[in-house]
VOBA-1610 file (N, C-alpha, C; in pm, whole numbers, padded with zeros to 5 digits, always signed):
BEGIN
Unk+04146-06845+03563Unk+04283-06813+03525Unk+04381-06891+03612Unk+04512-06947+03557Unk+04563-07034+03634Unk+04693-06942+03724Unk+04695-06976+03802Unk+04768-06914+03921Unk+04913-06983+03898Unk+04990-06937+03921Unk+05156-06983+03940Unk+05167-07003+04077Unk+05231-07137+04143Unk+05317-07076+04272Unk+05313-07136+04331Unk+05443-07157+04389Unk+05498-07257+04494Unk+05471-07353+04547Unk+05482-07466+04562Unk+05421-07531+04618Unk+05550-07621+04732Unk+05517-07645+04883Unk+05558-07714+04923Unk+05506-07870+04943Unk+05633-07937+04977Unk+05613-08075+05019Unk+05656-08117+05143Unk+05611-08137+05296Unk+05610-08157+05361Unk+05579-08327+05414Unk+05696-08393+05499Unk+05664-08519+05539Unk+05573-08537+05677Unk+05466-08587+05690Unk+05407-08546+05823Unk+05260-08622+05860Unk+05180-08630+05949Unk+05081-08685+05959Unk+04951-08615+05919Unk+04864-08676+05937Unk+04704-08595+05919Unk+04724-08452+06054Unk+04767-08499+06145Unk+04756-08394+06314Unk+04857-08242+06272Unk+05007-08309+06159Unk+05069-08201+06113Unk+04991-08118+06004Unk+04933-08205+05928Unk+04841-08106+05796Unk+04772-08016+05894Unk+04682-08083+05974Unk+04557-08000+06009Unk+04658-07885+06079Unk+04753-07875+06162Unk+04855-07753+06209Unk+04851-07664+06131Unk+04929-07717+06004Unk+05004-07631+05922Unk+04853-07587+05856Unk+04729-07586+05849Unk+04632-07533+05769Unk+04607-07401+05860Unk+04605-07411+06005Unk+04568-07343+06090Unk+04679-07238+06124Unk+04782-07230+06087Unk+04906-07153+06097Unk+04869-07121+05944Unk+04878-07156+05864Unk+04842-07090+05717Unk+04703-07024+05659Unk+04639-07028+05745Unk+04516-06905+05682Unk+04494-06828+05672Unk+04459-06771+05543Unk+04509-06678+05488Unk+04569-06619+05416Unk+04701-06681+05407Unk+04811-06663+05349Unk+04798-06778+05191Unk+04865-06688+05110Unk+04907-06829+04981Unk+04982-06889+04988Unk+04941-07015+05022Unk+05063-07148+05018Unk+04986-07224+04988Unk+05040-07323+04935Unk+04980-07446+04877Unk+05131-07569+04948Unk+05085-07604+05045Unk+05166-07698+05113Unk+05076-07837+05069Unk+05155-07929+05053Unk+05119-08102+05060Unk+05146-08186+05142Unk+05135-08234+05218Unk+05159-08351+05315Unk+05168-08484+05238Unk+05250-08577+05304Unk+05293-08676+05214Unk+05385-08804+05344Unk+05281-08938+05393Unk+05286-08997+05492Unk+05461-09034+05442Unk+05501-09069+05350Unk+05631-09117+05324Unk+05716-09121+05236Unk+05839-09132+05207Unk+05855-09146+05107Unk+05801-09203+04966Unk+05759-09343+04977Unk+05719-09426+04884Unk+05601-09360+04832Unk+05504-09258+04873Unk+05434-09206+04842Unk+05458-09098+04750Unk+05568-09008+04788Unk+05674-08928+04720Unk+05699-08952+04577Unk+05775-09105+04596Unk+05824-09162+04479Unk+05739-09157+04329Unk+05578-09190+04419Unk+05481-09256+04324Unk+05452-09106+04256Unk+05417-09010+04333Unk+05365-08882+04251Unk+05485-08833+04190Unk+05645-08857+04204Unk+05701-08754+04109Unk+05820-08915+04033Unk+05736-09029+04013Unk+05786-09088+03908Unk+05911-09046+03802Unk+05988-09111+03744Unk+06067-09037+03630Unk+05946-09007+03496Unk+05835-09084+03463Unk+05793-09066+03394Unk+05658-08898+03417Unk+05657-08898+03561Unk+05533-08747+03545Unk+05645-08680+03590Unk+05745-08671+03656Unk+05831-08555+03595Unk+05877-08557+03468Unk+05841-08649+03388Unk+05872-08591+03253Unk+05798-08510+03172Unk+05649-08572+03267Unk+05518-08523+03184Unk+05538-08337+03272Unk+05552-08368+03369Unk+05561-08209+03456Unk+05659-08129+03332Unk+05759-08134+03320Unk+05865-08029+03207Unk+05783-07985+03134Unk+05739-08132+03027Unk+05668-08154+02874Unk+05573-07967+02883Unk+05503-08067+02961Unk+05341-07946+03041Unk+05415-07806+03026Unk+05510-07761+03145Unk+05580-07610+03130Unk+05582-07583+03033Unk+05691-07658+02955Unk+05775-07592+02842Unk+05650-07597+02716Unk+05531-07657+02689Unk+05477-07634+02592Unk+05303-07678+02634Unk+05287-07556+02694Unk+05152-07515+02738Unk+05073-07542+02655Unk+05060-07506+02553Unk+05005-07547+02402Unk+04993-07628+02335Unk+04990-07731+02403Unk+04997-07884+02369Unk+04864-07937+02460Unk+04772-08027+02384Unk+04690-08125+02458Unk+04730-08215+02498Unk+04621-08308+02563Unk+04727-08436+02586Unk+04761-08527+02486Unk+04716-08561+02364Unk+04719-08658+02236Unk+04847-08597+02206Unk+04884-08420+02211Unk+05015-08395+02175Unk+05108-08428+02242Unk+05098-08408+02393Unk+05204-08439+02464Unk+05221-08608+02482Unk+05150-08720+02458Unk+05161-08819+02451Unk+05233-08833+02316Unk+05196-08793+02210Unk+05327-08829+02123Unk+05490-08764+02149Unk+05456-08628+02195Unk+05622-08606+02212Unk+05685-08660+02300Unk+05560-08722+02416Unk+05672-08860+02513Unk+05680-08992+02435Unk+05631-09024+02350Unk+05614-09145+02324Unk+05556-09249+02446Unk+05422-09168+02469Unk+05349-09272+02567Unk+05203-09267+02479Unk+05147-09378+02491Unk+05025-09390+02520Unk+04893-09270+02575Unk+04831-09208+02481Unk+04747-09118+02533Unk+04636-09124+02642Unk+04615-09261+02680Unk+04535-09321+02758Unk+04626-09318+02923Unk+04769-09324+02908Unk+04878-09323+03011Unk+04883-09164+03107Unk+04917-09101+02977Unk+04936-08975+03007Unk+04803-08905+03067Unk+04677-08911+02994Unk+04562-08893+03038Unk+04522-08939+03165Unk+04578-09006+03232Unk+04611-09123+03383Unk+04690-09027+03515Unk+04813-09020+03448Unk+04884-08900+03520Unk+04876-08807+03501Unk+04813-08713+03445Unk+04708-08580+03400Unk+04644-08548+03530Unk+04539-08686+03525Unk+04445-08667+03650Unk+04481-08652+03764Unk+04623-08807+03796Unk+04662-08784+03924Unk+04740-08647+03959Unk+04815-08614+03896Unk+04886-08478+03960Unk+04747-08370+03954Unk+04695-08398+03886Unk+04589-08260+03897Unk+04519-08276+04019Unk+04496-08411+04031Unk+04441-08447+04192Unk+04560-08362+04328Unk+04643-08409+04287Unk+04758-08356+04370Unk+04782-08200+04381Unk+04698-08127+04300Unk+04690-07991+04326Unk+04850-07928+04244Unk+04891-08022+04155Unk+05024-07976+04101Unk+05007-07943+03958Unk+04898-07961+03886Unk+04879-07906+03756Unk+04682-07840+03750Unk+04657-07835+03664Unk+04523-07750+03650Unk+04502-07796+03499Unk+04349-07847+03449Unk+04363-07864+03339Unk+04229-07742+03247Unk+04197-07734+03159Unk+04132-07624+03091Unk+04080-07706+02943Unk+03976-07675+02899Unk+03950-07669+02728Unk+03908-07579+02680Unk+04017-07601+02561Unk+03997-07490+02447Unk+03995-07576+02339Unk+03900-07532+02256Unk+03866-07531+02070Unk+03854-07762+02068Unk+03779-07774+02210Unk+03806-07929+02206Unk+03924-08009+02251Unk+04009-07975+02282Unk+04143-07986+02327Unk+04151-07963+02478Unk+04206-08124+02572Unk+04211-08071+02689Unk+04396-08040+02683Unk+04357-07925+02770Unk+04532-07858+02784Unk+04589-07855+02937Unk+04695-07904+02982Unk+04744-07897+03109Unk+04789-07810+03140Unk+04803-07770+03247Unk+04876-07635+03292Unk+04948-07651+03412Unk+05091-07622+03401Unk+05187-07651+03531Unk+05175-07524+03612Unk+05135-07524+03717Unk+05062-07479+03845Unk+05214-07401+03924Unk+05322-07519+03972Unk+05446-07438+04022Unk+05543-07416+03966Unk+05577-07268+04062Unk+05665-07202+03993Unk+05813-07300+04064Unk+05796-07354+04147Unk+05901-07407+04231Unk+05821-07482+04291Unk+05910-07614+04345Unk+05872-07746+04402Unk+05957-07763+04520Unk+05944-07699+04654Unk+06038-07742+04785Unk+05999-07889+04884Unk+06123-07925+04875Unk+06054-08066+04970Unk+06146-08027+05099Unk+06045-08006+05234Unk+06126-08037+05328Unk+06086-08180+05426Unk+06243-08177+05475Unk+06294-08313+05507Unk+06257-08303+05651
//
């Protein structure tokens, strides 16, 4: 069952992750570490925050669907599918043959 919830974004090294894991156990958080900006940039693109909305607002969509209502390439979208799911920011599932994405946060905090 897919879980909702929060996720932070934190700028920081491998020495800050391993901190913040050890101050967080236990507890639900789903924090990310992220060496820099340019790294930033690459996971929330204009195009996978578009795919991030798409995902929310119509759960019920595979990816062949949500590639036509972006007008991308199903092979594209299927690309950034993986990577954010790598990123612990979506979750994917099949039903009836159909893979379906699932947007994971309820809120996205970046601290600076």
């Amino acid at each position: 069952m897919l879980k909702v919830r929060d996720v932070e974004i934190k700028f920081g090294s491998v020495e800050d992750m391993k901190k913040e894991a050890l101050k967080s156990e236990g507890k639900e958080r789903h924090v990310i570490y992220l060496p820099d900006a340019r790294t930033f940039s690459k996971i929330f693109s204009p195009k996978r925050i578009e795919l991030l909305r798409a995902i929310k607002e119509n759960p019920e969509l595979g990816v062949s669907e949500l590639a036509r209502l972006l007008g991308r390439k199903q092979e594209a979208v299927s690309r950034d599918i993986a990577f954010l799911r790598a990123w612990g920011l979506i979750e994917t599932t099949t039903e009836d043959r159909k893979v379906l994405a699932r947007s994971m946060p309820g809120k996205i905090v970046v601290e600076i």
